[in-house]
GURODREN-698727 format. One record per residue (C-alpha): residue number from 1; x, y, z; residue in one letter. Coordinates in pm, whole numbers. Example, Ala and Ser with C-alpha at 12.3 -4.5 7.8 and 13.67 -1.06 7.14 Angstrom:
2
<num 1 | xx 1230 | yy -450 | zz 780 | residu a>
<num 2 | xx 1367 | yy -106 | zz 714 | residu s>
% end
This chain:
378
<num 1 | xx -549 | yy -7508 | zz -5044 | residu x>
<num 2 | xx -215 | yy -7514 | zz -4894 | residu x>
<num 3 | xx -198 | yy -7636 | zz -4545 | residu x>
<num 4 | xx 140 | yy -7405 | zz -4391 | residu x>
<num 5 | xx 204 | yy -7459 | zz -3970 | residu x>
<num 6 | xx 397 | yy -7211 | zz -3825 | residu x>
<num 7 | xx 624 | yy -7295 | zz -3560 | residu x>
<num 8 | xx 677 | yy -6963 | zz -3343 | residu x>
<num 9 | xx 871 | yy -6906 | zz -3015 | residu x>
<num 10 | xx 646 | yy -6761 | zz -2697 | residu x>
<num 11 | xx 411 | yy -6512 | zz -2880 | residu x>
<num 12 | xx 521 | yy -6202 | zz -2690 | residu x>
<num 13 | xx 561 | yy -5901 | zz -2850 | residu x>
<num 14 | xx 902 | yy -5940 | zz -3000 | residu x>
<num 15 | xx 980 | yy -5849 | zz -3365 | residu x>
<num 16 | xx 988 | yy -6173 | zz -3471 | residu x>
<num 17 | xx 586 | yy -6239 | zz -3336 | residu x>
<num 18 | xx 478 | yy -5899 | zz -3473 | residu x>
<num 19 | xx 605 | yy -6049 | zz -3779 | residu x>
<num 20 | xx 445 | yy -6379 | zz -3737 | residu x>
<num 21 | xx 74 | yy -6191 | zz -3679 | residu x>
<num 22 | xx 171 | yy -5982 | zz -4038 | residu x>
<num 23 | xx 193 | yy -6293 | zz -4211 | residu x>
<num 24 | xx -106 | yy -6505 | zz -4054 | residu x>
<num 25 | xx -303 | yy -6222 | zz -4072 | residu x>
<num 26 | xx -220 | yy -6106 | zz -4448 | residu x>
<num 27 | xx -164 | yy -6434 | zz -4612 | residu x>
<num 28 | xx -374 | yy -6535 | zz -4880 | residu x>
<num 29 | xx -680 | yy -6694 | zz -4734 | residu x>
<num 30 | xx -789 | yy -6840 | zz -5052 | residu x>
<num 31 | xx -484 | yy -7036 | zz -5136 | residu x>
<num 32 | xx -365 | yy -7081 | zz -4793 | residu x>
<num 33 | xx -444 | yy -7239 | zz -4443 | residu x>
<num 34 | xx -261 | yy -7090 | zz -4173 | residu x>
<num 35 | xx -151 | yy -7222 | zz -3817 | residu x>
<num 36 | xx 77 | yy -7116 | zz -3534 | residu x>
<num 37 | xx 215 | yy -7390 | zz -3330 | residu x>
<num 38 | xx 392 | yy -7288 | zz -3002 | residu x>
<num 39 | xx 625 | yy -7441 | zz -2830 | residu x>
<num 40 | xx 489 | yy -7282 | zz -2483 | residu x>
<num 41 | xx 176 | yy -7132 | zz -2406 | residu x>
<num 42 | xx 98 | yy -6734 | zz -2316 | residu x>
<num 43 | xx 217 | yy -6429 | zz -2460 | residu x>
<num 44 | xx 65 | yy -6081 | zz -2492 | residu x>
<num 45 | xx 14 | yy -6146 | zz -2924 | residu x>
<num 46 | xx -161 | yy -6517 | zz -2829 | residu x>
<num 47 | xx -495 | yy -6386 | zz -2708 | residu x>
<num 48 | xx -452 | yy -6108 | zz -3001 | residu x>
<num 49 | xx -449 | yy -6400 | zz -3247 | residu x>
<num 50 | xx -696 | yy -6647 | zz -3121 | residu x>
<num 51 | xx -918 | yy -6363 | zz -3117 | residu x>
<num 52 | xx -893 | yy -6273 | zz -3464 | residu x>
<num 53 | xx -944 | yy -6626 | zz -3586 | residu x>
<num 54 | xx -602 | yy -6761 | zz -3592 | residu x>
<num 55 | xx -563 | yy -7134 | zz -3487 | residu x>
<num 56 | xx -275 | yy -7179 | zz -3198 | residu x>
<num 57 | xx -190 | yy -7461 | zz -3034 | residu x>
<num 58 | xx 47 | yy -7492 | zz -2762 | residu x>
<num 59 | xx 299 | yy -7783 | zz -2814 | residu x>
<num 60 | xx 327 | yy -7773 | zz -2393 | residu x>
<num 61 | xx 704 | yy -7823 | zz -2429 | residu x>
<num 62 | xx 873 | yy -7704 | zz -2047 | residu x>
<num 63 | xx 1213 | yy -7537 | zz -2038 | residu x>
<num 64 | xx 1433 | yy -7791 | zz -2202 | residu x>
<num 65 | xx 1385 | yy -7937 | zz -2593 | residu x>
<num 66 | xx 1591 | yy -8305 | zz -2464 | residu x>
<num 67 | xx 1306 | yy -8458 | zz -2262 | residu x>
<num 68 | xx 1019 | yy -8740 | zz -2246 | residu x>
<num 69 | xx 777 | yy -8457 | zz -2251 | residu x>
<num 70 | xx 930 | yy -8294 | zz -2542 | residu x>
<num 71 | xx 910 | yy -8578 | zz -2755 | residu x>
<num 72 | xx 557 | yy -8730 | zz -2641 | residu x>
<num 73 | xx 468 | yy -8334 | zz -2767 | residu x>
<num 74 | xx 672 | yy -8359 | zz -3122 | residu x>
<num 75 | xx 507 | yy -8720 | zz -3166 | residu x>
<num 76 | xx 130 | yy -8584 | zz -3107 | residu x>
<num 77 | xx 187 | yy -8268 | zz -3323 | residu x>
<num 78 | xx 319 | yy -8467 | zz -3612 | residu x>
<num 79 | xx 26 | yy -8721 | zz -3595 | residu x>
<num 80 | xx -189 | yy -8397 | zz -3632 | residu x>
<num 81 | xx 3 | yy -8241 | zz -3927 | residu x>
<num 82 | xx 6 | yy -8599 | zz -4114 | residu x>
<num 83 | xx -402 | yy -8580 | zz -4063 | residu x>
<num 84 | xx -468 | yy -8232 | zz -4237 | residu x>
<num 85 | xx -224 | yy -8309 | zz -4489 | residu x>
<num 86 | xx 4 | yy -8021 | zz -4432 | residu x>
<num 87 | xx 242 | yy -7962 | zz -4682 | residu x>
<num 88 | xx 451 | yy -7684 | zz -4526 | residu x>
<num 89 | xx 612 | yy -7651 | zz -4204 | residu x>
<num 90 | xx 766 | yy -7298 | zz -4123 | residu x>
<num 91 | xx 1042 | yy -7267 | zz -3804 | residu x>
<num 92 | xx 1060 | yy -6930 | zz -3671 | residu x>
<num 93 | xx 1397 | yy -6875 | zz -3462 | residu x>
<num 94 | xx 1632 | yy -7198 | zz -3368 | residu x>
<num 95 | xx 1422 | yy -7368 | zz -3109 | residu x>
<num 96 | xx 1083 | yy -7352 | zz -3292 | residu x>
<num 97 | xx 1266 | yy -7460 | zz -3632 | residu x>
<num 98 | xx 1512 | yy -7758 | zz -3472 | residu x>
<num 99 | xx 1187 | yy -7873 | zz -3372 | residu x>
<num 100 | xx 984 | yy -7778 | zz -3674 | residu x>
<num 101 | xx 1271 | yy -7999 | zz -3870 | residu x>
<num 102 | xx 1225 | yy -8298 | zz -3656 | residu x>
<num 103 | xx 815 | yy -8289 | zz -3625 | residu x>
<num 104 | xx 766 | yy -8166 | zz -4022 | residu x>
<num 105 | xx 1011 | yy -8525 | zz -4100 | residu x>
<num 106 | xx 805 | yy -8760 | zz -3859 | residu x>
<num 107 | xx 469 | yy -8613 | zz -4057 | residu x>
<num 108 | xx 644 | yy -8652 | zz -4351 | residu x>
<num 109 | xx 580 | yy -8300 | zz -4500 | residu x>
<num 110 | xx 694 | yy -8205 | zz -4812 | residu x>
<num 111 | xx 845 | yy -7869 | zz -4748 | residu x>
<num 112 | xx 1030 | yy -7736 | zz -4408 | residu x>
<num 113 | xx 1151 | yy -7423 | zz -4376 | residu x>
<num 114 | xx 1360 | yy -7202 | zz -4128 | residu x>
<num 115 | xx 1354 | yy -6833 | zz -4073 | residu x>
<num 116 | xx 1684 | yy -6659 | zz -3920 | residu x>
<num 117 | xx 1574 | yy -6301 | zz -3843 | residu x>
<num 118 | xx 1870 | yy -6203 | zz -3627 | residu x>
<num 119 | xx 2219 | yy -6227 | zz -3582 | residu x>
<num 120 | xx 2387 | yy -6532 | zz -3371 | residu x>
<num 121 | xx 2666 | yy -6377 | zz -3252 | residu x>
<num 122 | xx 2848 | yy -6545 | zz -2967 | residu x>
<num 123 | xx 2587 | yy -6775 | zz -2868 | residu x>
<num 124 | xx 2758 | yy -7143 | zz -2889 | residu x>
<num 125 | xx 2428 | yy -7339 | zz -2900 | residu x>
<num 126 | xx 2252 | yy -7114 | zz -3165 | residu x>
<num 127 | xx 2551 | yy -7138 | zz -3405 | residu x>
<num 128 | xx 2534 | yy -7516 | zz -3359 | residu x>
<num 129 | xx 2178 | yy -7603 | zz -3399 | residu x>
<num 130 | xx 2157 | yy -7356 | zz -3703 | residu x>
<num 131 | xx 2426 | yy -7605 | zz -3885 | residu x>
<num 132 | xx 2181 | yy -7910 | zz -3785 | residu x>
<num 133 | xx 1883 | yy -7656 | zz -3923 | residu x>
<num 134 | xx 2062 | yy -7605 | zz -4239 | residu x>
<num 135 | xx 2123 | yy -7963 | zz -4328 | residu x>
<num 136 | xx 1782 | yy -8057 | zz -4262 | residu x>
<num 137 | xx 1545 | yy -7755 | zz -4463 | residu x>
<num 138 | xx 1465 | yy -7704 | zz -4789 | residu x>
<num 139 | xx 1566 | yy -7275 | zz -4745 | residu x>
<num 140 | xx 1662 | yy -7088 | zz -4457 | residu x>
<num 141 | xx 1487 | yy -6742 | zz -4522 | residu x>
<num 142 | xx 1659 | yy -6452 | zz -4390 | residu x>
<num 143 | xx 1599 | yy -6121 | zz -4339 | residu x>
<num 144 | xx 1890 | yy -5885 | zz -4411 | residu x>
<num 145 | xx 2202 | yy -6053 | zz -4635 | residu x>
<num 146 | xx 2394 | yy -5974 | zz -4320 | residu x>
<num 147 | xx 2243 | yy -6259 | zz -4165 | residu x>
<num 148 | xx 2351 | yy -6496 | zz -4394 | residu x>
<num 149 | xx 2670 | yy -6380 | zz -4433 | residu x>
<num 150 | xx 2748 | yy -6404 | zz -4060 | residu x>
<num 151 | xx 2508 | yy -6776 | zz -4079 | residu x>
<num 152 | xx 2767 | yy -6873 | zz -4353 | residu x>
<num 153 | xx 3108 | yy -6739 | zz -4160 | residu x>
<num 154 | xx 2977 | yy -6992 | zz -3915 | residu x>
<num 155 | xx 2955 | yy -7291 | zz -4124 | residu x>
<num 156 | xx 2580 | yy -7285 | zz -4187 | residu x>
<num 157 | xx 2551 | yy -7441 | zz -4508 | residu x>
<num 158 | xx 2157 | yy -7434 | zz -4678 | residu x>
<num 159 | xx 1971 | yy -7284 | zz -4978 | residu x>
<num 160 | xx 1904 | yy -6858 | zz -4877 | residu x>
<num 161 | xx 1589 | yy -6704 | zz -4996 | residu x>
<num 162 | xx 1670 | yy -6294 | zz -4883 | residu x>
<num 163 | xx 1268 | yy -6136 | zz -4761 | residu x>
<num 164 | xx 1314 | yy -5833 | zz -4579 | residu x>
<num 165 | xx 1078 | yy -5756 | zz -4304 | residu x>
<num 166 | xx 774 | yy -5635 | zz -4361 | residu x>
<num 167 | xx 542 | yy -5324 | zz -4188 | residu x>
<num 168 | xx 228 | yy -5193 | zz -4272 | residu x>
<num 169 | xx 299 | yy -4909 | zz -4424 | residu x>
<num 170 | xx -49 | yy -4720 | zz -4401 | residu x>
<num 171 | xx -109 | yy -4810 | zz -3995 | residu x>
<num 172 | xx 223 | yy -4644 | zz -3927 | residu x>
<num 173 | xx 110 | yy -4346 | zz -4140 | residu x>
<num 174 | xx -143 | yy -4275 | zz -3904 | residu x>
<num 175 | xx -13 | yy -4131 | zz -3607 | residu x>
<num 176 | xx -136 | yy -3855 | zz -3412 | residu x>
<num 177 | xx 17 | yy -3513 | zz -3438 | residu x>
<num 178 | xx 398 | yy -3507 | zz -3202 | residu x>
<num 179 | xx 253 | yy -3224 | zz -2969 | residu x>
<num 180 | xx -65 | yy -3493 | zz -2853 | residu x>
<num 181 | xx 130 | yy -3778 | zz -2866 | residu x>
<num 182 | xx 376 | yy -3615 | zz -2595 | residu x>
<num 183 | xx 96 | yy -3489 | zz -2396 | residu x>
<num 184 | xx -62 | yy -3835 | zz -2428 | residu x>
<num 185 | xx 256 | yy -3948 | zz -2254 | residu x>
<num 186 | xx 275 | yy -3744 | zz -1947 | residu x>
<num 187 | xx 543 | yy -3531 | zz -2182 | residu x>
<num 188 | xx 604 | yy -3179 | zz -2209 | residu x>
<num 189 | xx 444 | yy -3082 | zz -2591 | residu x>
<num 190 | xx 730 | yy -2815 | zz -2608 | residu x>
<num 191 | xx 993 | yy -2974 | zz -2526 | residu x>
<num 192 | xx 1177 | yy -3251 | zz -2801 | residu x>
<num 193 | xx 1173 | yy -3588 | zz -2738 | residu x>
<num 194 | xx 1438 | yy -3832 | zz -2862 | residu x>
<num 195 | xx 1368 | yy -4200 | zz -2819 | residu x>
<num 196 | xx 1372 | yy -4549 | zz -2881 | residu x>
<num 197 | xx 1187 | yy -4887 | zz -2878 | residu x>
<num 198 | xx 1396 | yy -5247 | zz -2807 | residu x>
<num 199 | xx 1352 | yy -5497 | zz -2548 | residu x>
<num 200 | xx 1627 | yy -5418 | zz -2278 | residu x>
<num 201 | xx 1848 | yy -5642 | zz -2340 | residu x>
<num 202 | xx 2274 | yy -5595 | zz -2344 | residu x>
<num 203 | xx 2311 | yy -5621 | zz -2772 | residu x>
<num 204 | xx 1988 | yy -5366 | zz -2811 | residu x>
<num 205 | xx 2277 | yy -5070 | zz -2673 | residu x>
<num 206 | xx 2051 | yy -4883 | zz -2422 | residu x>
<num 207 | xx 2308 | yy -4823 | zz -2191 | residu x>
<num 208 | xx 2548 | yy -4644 | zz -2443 | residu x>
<num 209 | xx 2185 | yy -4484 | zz -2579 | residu x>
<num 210 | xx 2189 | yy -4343 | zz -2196 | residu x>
<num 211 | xx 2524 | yy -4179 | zz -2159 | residu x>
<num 212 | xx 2448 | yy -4003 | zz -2542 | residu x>
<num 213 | xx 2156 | yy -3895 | zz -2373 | residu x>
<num 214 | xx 2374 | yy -3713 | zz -2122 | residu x>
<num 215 | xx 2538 | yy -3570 | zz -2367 | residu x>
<num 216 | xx 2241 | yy -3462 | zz -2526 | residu x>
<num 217 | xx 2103 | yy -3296 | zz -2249 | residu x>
<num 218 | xx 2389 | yy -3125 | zz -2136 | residu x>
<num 219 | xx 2471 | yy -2964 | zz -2482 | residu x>
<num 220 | xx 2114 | yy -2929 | zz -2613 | residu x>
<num 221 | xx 2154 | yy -2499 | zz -2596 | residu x>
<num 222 | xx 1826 | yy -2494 | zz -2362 | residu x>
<num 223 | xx 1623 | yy -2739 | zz -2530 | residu x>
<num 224 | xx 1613 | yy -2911 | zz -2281 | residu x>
<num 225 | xx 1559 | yy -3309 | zz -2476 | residu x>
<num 226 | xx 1330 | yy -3524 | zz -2263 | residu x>
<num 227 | xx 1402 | yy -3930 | zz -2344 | residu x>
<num 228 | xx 1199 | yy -4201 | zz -2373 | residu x>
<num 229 | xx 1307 | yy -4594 | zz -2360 | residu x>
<num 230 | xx 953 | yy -4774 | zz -2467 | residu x>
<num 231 | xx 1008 | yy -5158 | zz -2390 | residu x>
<num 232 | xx 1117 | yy -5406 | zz -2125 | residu x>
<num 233 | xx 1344 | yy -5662 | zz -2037 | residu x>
<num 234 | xx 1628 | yy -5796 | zz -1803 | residu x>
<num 235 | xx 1786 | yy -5470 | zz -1828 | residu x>
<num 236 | xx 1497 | yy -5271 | zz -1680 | residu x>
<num 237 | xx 1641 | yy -5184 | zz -1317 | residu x>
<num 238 | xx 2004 | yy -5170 | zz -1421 | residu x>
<num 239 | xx 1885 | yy -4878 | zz -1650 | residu x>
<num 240 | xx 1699 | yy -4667 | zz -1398 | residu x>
<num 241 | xx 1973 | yy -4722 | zz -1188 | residu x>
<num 242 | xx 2196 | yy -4562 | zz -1452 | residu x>
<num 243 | xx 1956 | yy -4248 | zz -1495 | residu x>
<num 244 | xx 1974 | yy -4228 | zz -1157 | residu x>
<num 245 | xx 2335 | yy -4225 | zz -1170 | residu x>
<num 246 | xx 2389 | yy -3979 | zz -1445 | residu x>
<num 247 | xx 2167 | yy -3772 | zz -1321 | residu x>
<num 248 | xx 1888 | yy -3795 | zz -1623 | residu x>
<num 249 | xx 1594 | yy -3865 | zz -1392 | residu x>
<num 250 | xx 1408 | yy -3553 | zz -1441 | residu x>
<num 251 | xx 1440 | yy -3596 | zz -1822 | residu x>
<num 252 | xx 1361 | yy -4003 | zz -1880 | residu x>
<num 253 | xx 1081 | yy -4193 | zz -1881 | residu x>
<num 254 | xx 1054 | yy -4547 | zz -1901 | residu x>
<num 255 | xx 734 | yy -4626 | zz -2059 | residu x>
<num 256 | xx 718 | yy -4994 | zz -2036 | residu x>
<num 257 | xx 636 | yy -5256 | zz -2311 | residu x>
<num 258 | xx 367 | yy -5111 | zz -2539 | residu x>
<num 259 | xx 199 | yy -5317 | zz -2756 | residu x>
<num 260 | xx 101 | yy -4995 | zz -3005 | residu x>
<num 261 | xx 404 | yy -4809 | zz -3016 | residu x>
<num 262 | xx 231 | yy -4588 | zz -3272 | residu x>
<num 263 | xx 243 | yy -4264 | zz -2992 | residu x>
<num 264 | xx 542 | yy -4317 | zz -2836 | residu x>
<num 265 | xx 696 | yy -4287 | zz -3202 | residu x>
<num 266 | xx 458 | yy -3978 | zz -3320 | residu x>
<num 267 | xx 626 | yy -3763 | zz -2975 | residu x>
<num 268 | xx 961 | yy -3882 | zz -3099 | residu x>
<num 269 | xx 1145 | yy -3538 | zz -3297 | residu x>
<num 270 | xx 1409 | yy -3831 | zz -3310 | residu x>
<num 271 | xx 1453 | yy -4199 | zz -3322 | residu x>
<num 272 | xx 1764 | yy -4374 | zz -3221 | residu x>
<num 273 | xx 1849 | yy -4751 | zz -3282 | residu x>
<num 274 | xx 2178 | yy -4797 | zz -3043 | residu x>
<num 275 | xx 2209 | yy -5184 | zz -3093 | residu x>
<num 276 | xx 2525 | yy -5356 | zz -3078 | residu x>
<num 277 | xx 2418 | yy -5616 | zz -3338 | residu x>
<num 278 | xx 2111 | yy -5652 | zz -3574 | residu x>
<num 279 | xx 1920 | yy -5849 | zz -3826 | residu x>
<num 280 | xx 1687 | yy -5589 | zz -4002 | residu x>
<num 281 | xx 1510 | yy -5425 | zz -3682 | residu x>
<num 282 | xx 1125 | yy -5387 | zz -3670 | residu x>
<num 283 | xx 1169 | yy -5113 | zz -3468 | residu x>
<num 284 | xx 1396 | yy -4889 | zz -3698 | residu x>
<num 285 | xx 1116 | yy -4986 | zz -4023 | residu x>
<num 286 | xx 845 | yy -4890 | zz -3779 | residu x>
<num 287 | xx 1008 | yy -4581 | zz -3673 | residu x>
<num 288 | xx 1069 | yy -4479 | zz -4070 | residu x>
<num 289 | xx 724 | yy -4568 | zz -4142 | residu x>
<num 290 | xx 582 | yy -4313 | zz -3877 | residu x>
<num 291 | xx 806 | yy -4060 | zz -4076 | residu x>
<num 292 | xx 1087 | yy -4042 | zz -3791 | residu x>
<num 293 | xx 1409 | yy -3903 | zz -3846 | residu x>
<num 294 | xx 1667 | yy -4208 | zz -3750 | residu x>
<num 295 | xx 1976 | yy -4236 | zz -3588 | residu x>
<num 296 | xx 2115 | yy -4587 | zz -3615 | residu x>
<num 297 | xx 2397 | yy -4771 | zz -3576 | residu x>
<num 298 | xx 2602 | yy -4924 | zz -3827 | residu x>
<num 299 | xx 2526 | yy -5287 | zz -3721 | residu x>
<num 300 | xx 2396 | yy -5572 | zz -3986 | residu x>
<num 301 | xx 2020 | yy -5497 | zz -4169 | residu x>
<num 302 | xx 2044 | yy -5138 | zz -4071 | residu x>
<num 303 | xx 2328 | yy -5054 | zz -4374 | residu x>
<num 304 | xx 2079 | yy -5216 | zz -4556 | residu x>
<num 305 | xx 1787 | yy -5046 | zz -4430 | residu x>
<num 306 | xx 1973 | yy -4660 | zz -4451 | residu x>
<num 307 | xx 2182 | yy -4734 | zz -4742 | residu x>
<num 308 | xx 2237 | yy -4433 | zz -4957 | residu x>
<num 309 | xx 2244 | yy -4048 | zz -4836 | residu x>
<num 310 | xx 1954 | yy -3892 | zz -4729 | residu x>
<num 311 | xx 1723 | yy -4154 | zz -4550 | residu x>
<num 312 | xx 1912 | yy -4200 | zz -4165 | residu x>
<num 313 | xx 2192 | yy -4140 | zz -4038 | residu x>
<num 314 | xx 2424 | yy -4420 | zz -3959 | residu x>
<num 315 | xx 2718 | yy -4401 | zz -3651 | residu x>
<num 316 | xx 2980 | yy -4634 | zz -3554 | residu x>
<num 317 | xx 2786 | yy -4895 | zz -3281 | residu x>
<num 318 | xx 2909 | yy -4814 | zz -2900 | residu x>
<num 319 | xx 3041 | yy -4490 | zz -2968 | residu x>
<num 320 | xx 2820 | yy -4252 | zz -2792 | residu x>
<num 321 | xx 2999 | yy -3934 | zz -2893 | residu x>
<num 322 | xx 2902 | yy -3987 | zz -3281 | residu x>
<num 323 | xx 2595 | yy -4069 | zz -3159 | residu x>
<num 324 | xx 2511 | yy -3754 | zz -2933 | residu x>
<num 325 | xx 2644 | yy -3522 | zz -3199 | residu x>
<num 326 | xx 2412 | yy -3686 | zz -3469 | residu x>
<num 327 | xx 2107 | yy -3637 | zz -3285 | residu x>
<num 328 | xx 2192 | yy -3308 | zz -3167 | residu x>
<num 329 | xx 2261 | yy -3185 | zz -3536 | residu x>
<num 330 | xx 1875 | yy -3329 | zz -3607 | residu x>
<num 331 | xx 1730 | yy -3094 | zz -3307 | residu x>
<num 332 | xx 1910 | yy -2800 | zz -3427 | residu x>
<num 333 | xx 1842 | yy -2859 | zz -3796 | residu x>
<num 334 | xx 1458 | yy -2972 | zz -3878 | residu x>
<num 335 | xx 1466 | yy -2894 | zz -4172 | residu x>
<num 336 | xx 1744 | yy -3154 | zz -4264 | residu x>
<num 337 | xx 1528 | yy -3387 | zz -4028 | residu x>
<num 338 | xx 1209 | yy -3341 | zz -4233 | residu x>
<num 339 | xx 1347 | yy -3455 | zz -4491 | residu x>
<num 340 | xx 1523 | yy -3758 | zz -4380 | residu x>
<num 341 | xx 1202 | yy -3843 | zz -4200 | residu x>
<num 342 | xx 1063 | yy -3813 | zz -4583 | residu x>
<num 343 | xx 1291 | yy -3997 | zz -4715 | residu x>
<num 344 | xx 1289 | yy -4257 | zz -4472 | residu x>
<num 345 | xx 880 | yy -4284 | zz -4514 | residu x>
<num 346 | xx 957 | yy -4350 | zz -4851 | residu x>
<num 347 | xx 1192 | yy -4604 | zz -4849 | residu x>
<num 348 | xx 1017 | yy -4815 | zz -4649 | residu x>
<num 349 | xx 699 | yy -4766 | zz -4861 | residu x>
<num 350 | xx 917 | yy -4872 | zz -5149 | residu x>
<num 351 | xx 1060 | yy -5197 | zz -5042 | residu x>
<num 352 | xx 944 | yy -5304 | zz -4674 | residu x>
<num 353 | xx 543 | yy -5279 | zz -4721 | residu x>
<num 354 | xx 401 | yy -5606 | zz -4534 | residu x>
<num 355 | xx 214 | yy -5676 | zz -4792 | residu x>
<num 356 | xx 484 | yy -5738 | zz -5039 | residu x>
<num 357 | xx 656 | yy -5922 | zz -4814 | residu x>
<num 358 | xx 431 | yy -6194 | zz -4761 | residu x>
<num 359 | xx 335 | yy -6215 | zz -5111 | residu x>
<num 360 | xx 705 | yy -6283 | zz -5169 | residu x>
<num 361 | xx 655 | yy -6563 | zz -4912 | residu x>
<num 362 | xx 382 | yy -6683 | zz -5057 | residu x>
<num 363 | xx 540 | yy -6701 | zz -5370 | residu x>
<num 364 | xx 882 | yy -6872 | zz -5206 | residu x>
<num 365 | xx 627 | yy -7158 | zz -5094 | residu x>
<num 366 | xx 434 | yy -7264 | zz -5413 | residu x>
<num 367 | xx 776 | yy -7276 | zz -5589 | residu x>
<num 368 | xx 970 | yy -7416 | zz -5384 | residu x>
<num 369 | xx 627 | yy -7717 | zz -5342 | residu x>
<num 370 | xx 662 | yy -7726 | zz -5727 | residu x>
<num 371 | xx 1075 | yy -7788 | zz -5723 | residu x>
<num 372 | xx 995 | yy -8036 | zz -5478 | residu x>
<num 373 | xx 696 | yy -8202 | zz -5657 | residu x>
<num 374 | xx 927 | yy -8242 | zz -5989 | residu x>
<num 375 | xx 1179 | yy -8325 | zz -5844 | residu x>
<num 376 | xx 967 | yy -8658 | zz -5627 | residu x>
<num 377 | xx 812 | yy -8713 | zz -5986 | residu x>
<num 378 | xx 1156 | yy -8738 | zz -6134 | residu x>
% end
């Protein structure tokens, strides 16, 4: 049995934890042991997890990685890691892996990994600590080969193992029919609905997602296109305030963060990714597994995601014209939009199931433990 502890940020609901809960929950119990290590407690997904048998432990670390309490936390969690023997340690995002490097040395475990699942960007201390991470991990895996092309434009230097993200396929599948699932959200059933899901944050685009909208609206021929933003973040009022400002309050509804975004998607006759930047986005896979016709900008994993004709449509990222004028095109044409949506199902079904994503993980591990094992013996 393979011991693996996963070192995860805050278990919210993030991409990156939804990803986390695939993998604990679909890994191969009979080959290996599975557990989450935090570096703070809470989180909507930590209850979720505990409850369905996952082992998580809270490191306790406070706000700051450079402090007495930080390393009194690394020292007990690699005394605990030596005693069950764990032979891989697995850093999810740069804080949990920086950390992951330093307590999977100190236990002296054979195999430390990193996963990158997003871009860096500007971000001065990411950039940096993912050049420490590099030097010190066996593989950083990645999600989208845009990530490590950006990670290497930086000066990140490692061994790449390329997984894309993973969604289960068949949950997504079943959705309830579009005219429920707007009436289920206080929508009108015959009116369409475009939409999108993100945290509300400045790189996830909302705002330029917004003035489309406008466009949308005002050009729609009496369709009259209602909107709807599912997630939250820092963002939150400075959107309503622009609703308010472009005078889409009658036609937007802010649903909040869901943690089954399964109906929001099904009243969705269109789903738009606005983001500024990307990795390969949960949120577009999710949206193509619920057999959504996607609007996305060209950003990163997504021109991996859409690549070809036929499965999305891609638009330059901030410009909301290309973006309006795509969706509209959709409402007007559903028969076009059927069979993107189609398509879309299908590509996802054919190379981001979850399940074939963490067997590819699993297999990463046991070779990479073999490399490593020769290469000790040698």
């Amino acid at each position: 049995m393979i011991q693996v502890a996963f070192f995860s940020p805050l278990l919210g609901t993030g991409g990156t934890q939804r990803h986390l809960q695939e993998v604990v929950s679909l890994i191969d119990g009979s080959r290996f042991a599975a557990r989450l290590l935090t570096l703070r407690p809470g989180g909507d997904l930590e209850a979720e997890l505990k409850t369905a048998g996952v082992s998580v432990t809270s490191l306790g670390f406070g706000t700051r990685l450079p402090t007495a309490r930080a390393a009194s936390a690394m020292l007990r969690a690699a005394r605990a890691l030596r005693s069950s023997r764990t032979q891989v340690v697995h850093g999810y995002q740069w804080r949990p892996a920086l950390v992951a490097t330093i307590v999977g040395r100190l236990a002296r475990v054979p195999l430390v990994l990193a996963s990158k699942r997003s871009l860096t960007g500007d971000d001065a201390r990411a950039r940096l600590a993912w050049r420490v991470i590099g030097r010190r991990v066996d593989t950083i895996i990645v999600n989208a080969d845009a990530v490590r092309t950006e990670s290497e434009q930086h000066g990140v230097n490692a061994r790449w193992a390329v997984i894309p993200s993973g969604v289960d396929v068949e949950r997504f599948a079943d959705t309830p029919a579009a005219a429920a699932a707007k009436a289920a959200l206080g929508l009108d059933p015959g009116r369409p609905v475009i939409g999108t899901v993100g945290r509300l944050e400045p790189r996830k685009g909302h705002e330029q997602f917004l003035s489309a909208a406008r466009e949308i609206v005002a050009r729609a021929n009496g369709l009259a296109p209602q909107v709807v933003i599912v997630g939250d973040g820092p963002l939150r009022d400075a959107l309503a305030r622009q609703v308010d400002g472009l005078g889409l309050a009658p036609a937007v509804r802010f649903t909040g963060r869901l943690g089954d975004v399964r109906t929001a998607l099904a009243a969705m006759d269109v789903f738009v990714l606005p983001s500024h930047a990307e990795g390969m986005s949960n949120a577009l896979l999710e949206a193509m597994a619920a057999g959504r016709p996607v609007v996305a900008t060209a950003v990163g994993g997504n021109n991996e995601v859409l690549a070809g004709e036929g499965v999305g449509v891609l638009v330059p990222p901030r410009d909301t014209h290309a973006m309006a004028d795509a969706v509209r095109a959709l409402l007007a044409d559903r028969p076009r939009a059927t069979r993107l949506a189609e398509a879309a199902r299908h590509r996802v079904e054919e190379h981001y199931g979850s399940r074939a994503m963490v067997a590819h993980l699993e297999r990463l591990y046991e070779d990479r433990l073999a490399a490593r094992s020769v290469r000790a013996s040698a």
